[in-house]
LONU-419176 format. One line per field, with one value per residue (C-alpha): residue number from 1; residue in three letters; x, y, z. Coordinates in steps of 0.001 Angstrom, whole numbers, plus 500000, padded with zeros to 6 digits. Layout:
seq = [NUM; ...]
type = [ALA; ...]
x = [X; ...]
y = [Y; ...]
z = [Z; ...]
END
This chain:
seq = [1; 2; 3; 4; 5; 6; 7; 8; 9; 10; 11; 12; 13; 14; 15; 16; 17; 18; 19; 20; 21; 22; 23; 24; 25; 26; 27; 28; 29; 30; 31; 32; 33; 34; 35; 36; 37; 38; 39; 40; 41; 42; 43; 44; 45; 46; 47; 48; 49; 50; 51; 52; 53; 54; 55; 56; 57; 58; 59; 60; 61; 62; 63; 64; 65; 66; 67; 68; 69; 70; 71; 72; 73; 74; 75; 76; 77; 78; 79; 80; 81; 82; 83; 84; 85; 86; 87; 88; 89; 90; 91; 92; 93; 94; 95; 96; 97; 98; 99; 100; 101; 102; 103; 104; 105; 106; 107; 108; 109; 110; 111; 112; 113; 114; 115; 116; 117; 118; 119; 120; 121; 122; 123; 124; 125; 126; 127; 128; 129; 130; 131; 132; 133; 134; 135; 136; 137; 138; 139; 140; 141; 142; 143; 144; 145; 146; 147; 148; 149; 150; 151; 152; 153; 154; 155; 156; 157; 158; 159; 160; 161; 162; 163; 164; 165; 166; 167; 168; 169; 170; 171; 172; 173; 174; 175; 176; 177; 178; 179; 180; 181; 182; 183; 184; 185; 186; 187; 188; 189; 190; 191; 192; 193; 194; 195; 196; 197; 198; 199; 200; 201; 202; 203; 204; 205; 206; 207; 208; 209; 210; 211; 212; 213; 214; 215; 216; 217; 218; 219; 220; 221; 222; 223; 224; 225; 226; 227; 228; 229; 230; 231; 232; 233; 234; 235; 236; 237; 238; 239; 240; 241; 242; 243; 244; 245; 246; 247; 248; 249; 250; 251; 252; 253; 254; 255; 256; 257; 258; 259; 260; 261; 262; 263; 264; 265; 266; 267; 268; 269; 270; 271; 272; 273; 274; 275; 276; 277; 278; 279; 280; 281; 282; 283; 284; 285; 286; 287; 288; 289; 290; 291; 292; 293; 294; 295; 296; 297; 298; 299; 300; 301; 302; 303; 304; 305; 306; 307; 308; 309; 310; 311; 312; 313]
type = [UNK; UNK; UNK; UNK; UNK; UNK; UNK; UNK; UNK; UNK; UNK; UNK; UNK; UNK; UNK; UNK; UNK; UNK; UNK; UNK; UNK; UNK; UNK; UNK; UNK; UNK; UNK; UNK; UNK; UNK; UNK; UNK; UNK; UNK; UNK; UNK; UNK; UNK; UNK; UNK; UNK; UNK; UNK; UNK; UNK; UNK; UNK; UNK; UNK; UNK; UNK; UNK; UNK; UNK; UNK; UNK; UNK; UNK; UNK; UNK; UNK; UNK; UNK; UNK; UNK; UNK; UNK; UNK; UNK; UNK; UNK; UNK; UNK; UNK; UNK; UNK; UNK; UNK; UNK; UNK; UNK; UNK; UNK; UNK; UNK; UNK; UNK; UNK; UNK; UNK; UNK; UNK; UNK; UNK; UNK; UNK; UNK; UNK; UNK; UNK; UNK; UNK; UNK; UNK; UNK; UNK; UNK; UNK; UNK; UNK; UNK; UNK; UNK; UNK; UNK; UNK; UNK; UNK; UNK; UNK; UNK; UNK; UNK; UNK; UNK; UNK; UNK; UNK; UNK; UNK; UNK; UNK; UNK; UNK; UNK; UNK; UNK; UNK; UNK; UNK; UNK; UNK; UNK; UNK; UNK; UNK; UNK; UNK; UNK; UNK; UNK; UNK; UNK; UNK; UNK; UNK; UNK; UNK; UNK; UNK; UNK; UNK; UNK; UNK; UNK; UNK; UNK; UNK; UNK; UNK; UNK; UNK; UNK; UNK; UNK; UNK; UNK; UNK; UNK; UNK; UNK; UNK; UNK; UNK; UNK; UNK; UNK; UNK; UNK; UNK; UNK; UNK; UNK; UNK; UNK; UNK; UNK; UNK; UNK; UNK; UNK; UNK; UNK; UNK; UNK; UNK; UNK; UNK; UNK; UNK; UNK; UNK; UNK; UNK; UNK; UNK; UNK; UNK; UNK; UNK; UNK; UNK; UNK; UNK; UNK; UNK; UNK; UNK; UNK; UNK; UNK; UNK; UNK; UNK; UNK; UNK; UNK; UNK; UNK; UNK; UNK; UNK; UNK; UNK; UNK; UNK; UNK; UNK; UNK; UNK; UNK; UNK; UNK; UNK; UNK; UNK; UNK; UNK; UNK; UNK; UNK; UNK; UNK; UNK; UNK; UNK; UNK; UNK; UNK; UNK; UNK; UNK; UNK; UNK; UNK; UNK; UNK; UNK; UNK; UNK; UNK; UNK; UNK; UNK; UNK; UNK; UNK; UNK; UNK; UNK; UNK; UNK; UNK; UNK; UNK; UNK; UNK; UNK; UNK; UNK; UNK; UNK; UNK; UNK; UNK; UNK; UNK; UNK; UNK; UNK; UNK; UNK; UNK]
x = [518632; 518296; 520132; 517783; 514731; 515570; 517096; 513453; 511859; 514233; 513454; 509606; 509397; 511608; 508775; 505746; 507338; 508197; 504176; 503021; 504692; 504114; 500106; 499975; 501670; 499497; 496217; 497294; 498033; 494767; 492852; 494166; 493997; 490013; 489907; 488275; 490627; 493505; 497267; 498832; 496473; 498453; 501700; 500660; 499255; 495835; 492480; 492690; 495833; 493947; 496842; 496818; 496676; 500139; 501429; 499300; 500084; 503581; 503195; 501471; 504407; 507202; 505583; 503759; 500438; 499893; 500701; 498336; 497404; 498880; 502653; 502465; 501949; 505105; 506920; 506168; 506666; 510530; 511082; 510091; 512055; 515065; 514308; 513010; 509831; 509599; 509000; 506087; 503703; 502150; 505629; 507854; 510001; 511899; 509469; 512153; 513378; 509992; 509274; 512151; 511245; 507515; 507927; 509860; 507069; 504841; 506691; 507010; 503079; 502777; 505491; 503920; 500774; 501547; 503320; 500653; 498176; 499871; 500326; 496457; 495445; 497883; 496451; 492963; 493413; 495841; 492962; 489603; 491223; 491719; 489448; 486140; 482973; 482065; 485792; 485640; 482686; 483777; 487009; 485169; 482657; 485595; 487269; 484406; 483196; 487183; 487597; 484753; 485180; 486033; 489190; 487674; 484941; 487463; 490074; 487320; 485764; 489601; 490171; 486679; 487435; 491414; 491906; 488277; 486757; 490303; 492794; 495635; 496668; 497035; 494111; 496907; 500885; 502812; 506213; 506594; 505740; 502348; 501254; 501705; 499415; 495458; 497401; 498743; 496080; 493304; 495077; 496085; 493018; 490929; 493680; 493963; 490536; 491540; 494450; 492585; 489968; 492432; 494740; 491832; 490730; 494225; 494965; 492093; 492603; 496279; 495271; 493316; 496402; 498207; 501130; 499555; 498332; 501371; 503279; 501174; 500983; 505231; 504255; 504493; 503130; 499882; 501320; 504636; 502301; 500275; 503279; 505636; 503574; 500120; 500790; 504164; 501630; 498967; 500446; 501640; 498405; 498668; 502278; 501073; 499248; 501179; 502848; 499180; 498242; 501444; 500046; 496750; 497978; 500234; 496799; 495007; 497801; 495663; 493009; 494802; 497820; 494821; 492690; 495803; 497557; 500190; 502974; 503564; 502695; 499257; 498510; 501030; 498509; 495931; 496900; 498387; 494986; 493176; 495630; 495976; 499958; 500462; 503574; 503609; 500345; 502540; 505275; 503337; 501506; 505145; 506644; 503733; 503893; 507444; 506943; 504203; 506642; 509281; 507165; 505663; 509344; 509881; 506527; 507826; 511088; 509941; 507417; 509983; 511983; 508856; 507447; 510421; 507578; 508133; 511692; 511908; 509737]
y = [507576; 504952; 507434; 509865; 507896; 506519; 510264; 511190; 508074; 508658; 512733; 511598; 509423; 511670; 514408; 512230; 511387; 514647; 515656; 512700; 513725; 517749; 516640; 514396; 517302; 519870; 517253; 516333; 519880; 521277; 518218; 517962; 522049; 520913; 519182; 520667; 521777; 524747; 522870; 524943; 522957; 519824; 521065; 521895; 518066; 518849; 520254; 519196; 520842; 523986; 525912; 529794; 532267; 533498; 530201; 529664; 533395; 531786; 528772; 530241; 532217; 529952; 527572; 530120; 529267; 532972; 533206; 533223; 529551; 529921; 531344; 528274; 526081; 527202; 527159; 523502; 522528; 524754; 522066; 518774; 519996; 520060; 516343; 518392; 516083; 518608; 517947; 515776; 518585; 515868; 513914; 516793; 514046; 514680; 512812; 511560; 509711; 508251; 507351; 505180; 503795; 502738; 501542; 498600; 496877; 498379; 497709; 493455; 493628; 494626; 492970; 488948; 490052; 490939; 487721; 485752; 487242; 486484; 482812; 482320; 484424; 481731; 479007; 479871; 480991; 477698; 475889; 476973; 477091; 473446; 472150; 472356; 474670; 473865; 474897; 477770; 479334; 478401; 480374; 483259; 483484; 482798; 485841; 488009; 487658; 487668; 490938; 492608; 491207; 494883; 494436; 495820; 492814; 489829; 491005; 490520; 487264; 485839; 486739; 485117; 482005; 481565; 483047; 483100; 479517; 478070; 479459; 479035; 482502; 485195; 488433; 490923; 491365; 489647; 490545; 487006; 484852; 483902; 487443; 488318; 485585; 487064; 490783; 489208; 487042; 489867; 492358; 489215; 487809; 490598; 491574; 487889; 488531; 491044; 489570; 486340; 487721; 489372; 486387; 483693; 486104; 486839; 482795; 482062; 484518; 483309; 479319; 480641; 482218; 481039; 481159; 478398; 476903; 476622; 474868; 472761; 471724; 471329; 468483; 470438; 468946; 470786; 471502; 473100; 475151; 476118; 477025; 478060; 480045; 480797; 481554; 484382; 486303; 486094; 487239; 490801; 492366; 491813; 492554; 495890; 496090; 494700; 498901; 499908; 496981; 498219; 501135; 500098; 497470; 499850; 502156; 499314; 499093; 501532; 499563; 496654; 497813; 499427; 496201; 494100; 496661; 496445; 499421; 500843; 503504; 503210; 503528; 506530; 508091; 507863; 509265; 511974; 512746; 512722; 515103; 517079; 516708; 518107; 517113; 513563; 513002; 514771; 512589; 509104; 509824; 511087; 507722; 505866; 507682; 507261; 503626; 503655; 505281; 502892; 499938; 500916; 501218; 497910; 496553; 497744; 496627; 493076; 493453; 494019; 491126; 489104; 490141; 490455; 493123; 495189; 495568; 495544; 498624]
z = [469187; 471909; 474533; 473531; 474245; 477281; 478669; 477695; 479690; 482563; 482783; 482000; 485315; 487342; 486221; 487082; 490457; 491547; 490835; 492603; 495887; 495169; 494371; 498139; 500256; 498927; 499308; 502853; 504105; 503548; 504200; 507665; 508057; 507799; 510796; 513373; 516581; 517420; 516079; 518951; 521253; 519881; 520498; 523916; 524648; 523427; 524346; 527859; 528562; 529798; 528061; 528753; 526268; 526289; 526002; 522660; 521720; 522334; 519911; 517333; 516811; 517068; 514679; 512366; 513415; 512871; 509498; 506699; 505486; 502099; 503827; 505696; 502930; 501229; 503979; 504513; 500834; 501275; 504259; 502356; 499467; 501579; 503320; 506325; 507577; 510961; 514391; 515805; 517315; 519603; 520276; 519990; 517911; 514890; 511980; 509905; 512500; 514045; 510481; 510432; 513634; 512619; 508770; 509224; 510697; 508345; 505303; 506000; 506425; 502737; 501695; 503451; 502651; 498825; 498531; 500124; 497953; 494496; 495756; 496723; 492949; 491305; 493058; 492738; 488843; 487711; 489976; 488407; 484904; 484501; 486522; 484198; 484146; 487856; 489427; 487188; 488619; 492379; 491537; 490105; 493307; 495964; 494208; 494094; 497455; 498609; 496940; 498617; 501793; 503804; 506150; 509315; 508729; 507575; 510382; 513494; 511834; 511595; 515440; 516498; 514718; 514855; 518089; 520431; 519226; 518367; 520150; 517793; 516855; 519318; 518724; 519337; 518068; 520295; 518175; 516714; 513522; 514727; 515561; 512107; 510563; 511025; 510117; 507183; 506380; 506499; 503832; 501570; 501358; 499363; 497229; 496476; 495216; 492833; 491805; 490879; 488999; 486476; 486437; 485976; 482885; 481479; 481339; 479667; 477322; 477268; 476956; 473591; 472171; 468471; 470529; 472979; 470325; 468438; 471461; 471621; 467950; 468363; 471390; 474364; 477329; 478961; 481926; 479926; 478299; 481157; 483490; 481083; 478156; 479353; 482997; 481849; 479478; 481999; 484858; 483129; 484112; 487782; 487876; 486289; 489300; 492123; 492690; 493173; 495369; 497686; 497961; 498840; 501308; 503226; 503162; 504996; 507400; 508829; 510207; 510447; 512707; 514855; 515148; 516145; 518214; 515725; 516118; 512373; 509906; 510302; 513853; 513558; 511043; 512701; 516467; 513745; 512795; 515318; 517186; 514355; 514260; 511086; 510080; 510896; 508857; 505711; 506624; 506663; 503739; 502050; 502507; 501501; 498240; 497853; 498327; 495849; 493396; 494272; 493649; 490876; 489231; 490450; 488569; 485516; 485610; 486314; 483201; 481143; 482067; 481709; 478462; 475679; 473826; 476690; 475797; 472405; 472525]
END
């Protein structure tokens, strides 16, 4: 039964995300519980806050410090279960709502630098595919070295050039278009990488197909064929991979936001971390699984509006 199936699908994802977000709340609470340093101290303002003992006796009881690791554990997964992201030990802020304050800003650096990066793969792959042997291996070195260029790296060389010898793009956010560009432009550019590689094979592949090959035997024009065939088939792959390449762009958010002095997610982890404020590393990395999740529902959908296979099946 068709109900049946897609009851089964429906229950099968709902299944898969719950044990995504279970599997990154467990990770993240004991990774974090590995970091050197007292959590009361962060609650108090930190190691330098000469805190006495009674006021960390104090602490450790009113946030269950005290309690064995594994009590505490539970009681944290009880409080996500219920939407309950806790209060910032640093901040003393509720996290659901500093979430809310930091991924906006966050969430449109993915989003530009996603779209920017599918636009440079297309144009590199559509590029080096019809352009004989020569373009072909340009492409496939510009994507290589693209791809492995590290974002700490391309985001310094981008602010030496662009904003130290040119003077065109500020080095810092300044809360306008132009201080997004070099942010943008340095998590775009290696997933472009990526995504060209896999394009540039996938449309070859594509170009070779009876399918191709029977347009063009009917008298379709090469560039029908190219844009309207080849390029649907061969751009299933990287859709398949655009929810992963969210994920992994919202990840480098992390040393991009902190490079460019960027407020977002990111910079939020990482002052989590490093003041071991528990709760609003959980939280940051909850959302960016959720979005993950989200995206990766999104992927689908869009595959199966692309390829007709897809829903047939």
């Amino acid at each position: 039964m068709p109900v049946l199936r897609l009851l089964r699908r429906v229950l099968a994802r709902l299944g898969g995300a719950v044990f995504v977000l279970w599997a990154v709340a467990s990770v993240t609470f004991f990774a974090v519980r590995l970091i050197p340093g007292d959590p009361a101290q962060a609650v108090l303002g930190g190691p330098g806050s000469q805190a006495s003992p009674e006021a960390l006796g104090a602490v450790n009881a009113e946030y269950g410090f005290d309690q064995p690791v594994i009590v505490q554990y539970f009681a944290q997964l009880g409080r996500l279960a219920t939407g309950d992201l806790g209060r910032s030990y640093a901040l003393n802020q509720d996290v659901g709502s500093l979430m809310l304050s930091q991924l906006g800003g966050t969430l449109l650096l993915a989003v530009l630098a996603l779209a920017l990066a599918w636009l440079l793969a297309l144009a590199l792959a559509t590029w080096s595919t019809q352009s004989g042997r020569i373009a072909s291996r340009v492409g496939s070195a510009l994507e290589i070295v693209a791809a492995a260029l590290p974002h700490f790296w391309l985001a310094t060389s981008l602010i030496v050039v662009f904003s130290i010898w040119l003077g065109v793009l500020p080095p810092i956010s300044t809360g306008g278009a132009l201080g997004l560009v070099l942010p943008v432009l340095t998590l775009a550019i290696p997933l472009a990488g990526f995504l060209g590689q896999i394009m540039r094979e996938s449309l070859l592949r594509a170009l070779e197909s009876p399918f191709v090959l029977s347009a063009r035997a009917r008298g379709e024009s090469e560039s029908g064929v190219r844009w309207i065939h080849a390029l649907r088939h061969a751009s299933l792959p990287a859709i398949s991979l655009s929810g992963w390449a969210f994920g992994s762009l919202i990840s480098g958010a992390v040393v991009v936001e902190t490079i460019f002095a960027r407020p977002g997610l990111g910079r939020t982890l990482l002052n989590a971390v490093t003041l071991r404020d528990v709760p609003v590393v959980i939280g940051v990395v909850m959302i960016v699984a959720v979005a993950y999740i989200l995206m990766t529902l999104l992927t689908d959908a869009v595959s199966r509006l692309v390829d007709p296979r897809l829903r047939l099946s």
